[in-house]
TORDREN-26030 format. One record per residue (C-alpha): x, y, z. Coordinates in steps of 0.25 Angstrom, whole numbers, padded with zeros to 4 digits, always signed. Example, Ala and Ser with C-alpha at 12.3 -4.5 7.8 and 13.67 -1.06 7.14 Angstrom:
+0049-0018+0031
+0055-0004+0029
// end
This chain:
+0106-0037+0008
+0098-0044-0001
+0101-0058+0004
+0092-0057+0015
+0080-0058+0004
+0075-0070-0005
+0077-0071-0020
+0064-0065-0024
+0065-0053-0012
+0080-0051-0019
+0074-0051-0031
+0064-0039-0028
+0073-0033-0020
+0084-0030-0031
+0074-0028-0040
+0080-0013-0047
+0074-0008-0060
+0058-0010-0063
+0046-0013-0058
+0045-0025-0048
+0032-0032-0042
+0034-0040-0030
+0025-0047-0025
+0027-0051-0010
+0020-0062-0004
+0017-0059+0013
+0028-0060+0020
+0038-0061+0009
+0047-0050+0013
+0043-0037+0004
+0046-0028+0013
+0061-0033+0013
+0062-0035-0002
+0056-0017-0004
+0068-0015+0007
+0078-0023+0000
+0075-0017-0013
+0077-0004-0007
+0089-0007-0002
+0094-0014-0013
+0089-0003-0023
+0097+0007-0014
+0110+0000-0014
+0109-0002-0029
+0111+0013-0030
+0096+0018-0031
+0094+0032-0024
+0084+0028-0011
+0077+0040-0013
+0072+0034-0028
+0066+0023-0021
+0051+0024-0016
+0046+0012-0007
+0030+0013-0004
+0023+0006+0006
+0011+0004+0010
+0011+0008+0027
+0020+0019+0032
+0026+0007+0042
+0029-0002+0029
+0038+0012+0027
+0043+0012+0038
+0048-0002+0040
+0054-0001+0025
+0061+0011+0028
+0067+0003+0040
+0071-0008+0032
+0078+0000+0021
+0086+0010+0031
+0092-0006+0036
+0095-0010+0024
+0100+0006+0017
+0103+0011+0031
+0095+0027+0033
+0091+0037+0024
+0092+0050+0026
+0088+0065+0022
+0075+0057+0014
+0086+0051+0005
+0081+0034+0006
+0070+0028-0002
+0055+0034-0001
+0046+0023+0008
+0034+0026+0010
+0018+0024+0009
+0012+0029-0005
+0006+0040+0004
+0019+0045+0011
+0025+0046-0002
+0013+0053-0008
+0014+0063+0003
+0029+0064+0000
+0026+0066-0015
+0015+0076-0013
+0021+0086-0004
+0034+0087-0014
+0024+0088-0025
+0016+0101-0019
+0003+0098-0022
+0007+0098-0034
-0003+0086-0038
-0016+0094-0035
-0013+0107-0044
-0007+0113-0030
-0018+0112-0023
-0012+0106-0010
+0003+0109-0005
+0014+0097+0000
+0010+0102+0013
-0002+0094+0012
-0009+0087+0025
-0015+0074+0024
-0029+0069+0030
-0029+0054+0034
-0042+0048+0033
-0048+0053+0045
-0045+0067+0039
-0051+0063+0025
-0063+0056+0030
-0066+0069+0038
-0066+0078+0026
-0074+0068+0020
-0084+0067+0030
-0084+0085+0028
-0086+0084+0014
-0096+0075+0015
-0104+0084+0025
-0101+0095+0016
-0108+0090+0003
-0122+0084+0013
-0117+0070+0008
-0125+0059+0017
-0115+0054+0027
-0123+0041+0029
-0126+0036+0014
-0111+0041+0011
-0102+0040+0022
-0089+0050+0022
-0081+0037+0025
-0086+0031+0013
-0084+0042+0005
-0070+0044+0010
-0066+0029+0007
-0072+0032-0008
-0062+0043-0010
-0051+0037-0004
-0052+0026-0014
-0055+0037-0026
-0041+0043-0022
-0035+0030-0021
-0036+0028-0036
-0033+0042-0039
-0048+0046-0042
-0049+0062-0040
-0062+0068-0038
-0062+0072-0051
-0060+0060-0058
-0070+0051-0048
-0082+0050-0054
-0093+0047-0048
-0107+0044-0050
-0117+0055-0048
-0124+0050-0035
-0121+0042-0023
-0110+0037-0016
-0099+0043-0027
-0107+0056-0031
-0104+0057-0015
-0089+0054-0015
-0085+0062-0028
-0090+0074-0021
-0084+0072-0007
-0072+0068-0015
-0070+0082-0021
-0073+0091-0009
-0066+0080+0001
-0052+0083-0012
-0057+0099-0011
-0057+0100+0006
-0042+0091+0005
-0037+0101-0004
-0041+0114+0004
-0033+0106+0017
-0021+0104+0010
-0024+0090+0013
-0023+0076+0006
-0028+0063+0011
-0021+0050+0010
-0027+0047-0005
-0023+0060-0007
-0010+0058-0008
-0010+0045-0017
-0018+0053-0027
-0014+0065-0026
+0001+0061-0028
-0004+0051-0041
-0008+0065-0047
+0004+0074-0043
+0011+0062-0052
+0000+0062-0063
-0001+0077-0063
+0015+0080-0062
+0025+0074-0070
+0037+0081-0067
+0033+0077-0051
+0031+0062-0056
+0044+0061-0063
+0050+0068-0051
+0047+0056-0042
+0050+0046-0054
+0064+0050-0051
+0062+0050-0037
+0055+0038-0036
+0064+0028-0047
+0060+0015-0038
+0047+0011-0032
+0042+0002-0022
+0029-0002-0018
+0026-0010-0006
+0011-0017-0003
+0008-0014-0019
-0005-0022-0020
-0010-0011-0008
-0008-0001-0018
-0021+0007-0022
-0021+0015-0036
-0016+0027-0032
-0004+0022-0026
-0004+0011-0039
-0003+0025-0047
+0007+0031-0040
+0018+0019-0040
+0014+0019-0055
+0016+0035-0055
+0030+0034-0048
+0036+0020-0055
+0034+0026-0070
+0047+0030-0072
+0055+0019-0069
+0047+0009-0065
+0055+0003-0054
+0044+0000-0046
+0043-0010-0036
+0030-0016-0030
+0029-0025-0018
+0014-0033-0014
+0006-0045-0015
-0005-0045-0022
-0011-0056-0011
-0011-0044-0001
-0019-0035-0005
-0029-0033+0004
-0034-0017+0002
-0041-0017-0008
-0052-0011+0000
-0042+0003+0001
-0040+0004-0015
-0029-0004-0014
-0027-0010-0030
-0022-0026-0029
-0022-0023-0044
-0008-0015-0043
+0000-0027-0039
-0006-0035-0048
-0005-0028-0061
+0009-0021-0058
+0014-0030-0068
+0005-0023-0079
+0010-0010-0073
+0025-0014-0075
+0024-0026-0085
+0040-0028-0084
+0039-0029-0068
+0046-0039-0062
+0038-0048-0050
+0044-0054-0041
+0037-0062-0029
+0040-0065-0013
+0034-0078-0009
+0043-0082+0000
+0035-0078+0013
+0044-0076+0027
+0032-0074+0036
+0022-0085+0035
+0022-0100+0035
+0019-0108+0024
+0006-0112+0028
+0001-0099+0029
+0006-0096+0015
-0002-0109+0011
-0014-0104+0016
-0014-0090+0013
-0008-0094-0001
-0022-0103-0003
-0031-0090-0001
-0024-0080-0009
-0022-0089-0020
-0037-0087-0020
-0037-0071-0026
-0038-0070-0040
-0030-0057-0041
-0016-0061-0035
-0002-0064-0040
+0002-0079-0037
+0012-0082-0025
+0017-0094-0018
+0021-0088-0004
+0033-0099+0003
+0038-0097+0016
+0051-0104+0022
+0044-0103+0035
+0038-0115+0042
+0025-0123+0036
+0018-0117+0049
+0006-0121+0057
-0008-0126+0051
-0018-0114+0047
-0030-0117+0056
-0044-0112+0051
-0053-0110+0060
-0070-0105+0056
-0077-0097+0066
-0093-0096+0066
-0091-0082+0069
-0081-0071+0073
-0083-0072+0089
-0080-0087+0087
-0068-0084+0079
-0062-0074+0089
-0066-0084+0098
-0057-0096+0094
-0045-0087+0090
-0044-0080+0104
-0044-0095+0109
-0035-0100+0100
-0025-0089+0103
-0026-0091+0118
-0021-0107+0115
-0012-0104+0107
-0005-0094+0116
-0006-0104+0129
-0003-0118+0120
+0008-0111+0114
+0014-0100+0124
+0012-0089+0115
+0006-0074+0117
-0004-0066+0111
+0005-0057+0102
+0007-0072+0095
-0005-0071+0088
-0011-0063+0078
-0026-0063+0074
-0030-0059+0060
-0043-0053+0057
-0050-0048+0044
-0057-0036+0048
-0054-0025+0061
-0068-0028+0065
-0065-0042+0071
// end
């Protein structure tokens, strides 16, 4: 099984006892080496209901699930290993608690609001309390308490300064937290937080998952917010086999509460943590490496790397400044049109990369 991997991925991938940081270059193959530790943990006699894989889309679940059934063949009657987002496994959690984590005040048989559903109790509560939807807009307000939630900030414990903006939001927060409540209902921050506090609040349920839960993985770890950051630390205290996978180099959500600060320090949380690195790239060609290399080295806050591929050297990177964007549309649909008639080739060949939606 394991010689379909490189030394360093063999290295990760047997990995059994104690924290483990690896650090994945793009397109060096992390999702196989979570897989293969699986596997490999399974067949060195670990129960796979011990083992908790997180991820970060429910497709990223999914295809991992896929890849362990190959390698372990089916699981059945909910007897494999937990693989799921932090979020499905917070809902998991909270419905076996009870509403345990709130005094009782909400029951397992919960429902859930998605954003549209939280941003139109947000938009009620602010109609209720006469707030000025145009100097402090609902969505605004919305945004601020997800991020409140997102580093485990209750309203209780936000405080806020006695007049403006966060004067607004403390008390939208508490009867946004008072309307959810008399719903039955959580929202998706909700169930970060309010599972972070059934574990603070509830030893004996802690330990309960502790001995569920003896071995942890954490995929996309510098995407990982405080709350999900607390919970990982809640769940790996016990025995510390916790296992995370990231690159610091791709942390790009910063701008959703996401903490690059998580990947980077997880040696100061786990100072005997083993680190182990991918750099050997399948996907790319060297040049591409080269180049995107040269930029990244850049940051200031990054773990070093030296990405390699086997792969051809590759083509030239061509750089080509516009004098505005109708002039840069303009030359990449031409050269995609001589491309596809110098060389044969159709449309679904290319790909265009843009940096916001609005282009």
């Amino acid at each position: 099984m394991l010689n379909l991997l490189n030394p360093q991925q063999r290295d990760a991938a047997t990995h059994k006892e104690g924290p483990l940081l690896i650090l994945a270059g793009a397109g060096s193959g992390k999702t196989r080496v979570i897989t293969y530790r699986v596997a490999y943990l399974i067949k060195e006699g670990i129960e796979p209901k011990n083992i908790l894989a997180v991820t970060f889309t429910n497709k990223a679940a999914e295809e991992m699930r896929k890849r362990i059934d190959g390698l372990c063949g089916s699981f059945i009657n909910g007897s494999g290993p937990l693989i799921s987002t932090f979020h499905s496994a917070c809902v998991r959690i909270l419905r076996e608690g009870g509403g345990k984590s709130v005094g009782g005040v909400f029951s397992k048989n919960f429902i859930i609001y998605d954003k549209a559903d939280a941003l139109t109790v947000t938009k009620n509560c602010v109609k209720e309390l006469n707030i000025n939807e145009e100097l402090y807009p609902p969505d605004s307000i919305a945004r601020k308490i997800s991020s409140l939630k997102n580093n485990l900030i209750s309203p209780d414990r936000f405080n806020a300064q006695a007049f403006g903006f966060e004067d607004k939001v403390k008390k939208v927060y508490q009867l946004y937290q008072n309307k959810l409540m008399a719903d039955n209902a959580l929202d998706f921050d909700d169930l970060l937080m309010k599972t972070a506090e059934l574990f603070e609040s509830n030893k004996e349920i802690l330990s309960h998952y502790h001995d569920r839960f003896k071995y942890i993985m954490v995929d996309e770890y510098q995407d990982t917010n405080y709350a999900q950051y607390r919970l990982m630390m809640l769940l790996s205290g016990r025995h510390r086999n916790v296992c995370v996978v990231g690159d610091d180099d791709q942390g790009i959500y910063s701008f959703r509460g996401a903490n690059i600060g998580n990947i980077l320090n997880f040696e100061r949380d786990f100072p005997d943590a083993k680190v182990i690195k991918l750099e050997q790239n399948y996907r790319s060609t060297q040049r591409i490496l080269d180049a995107a290399s040269a930029v990244v080295n850049k940051n200031s806050m990054r773990r070093d790397k030296d990405l390699w591929t086997e792969n051809p050297s590759g083509e030239k990177i061509r750089l080509y400044e516009a004098g505005d964007g109708e002039e840069e549309a303009g030359y990449i649909i031409k050269t995609i049109k001589q491309l596809k008639e110098k060389d044969n080739r159709a449309y679904k060949d290319f790909a265009v990369l843009y940096r916001i939606n609005a282009q």
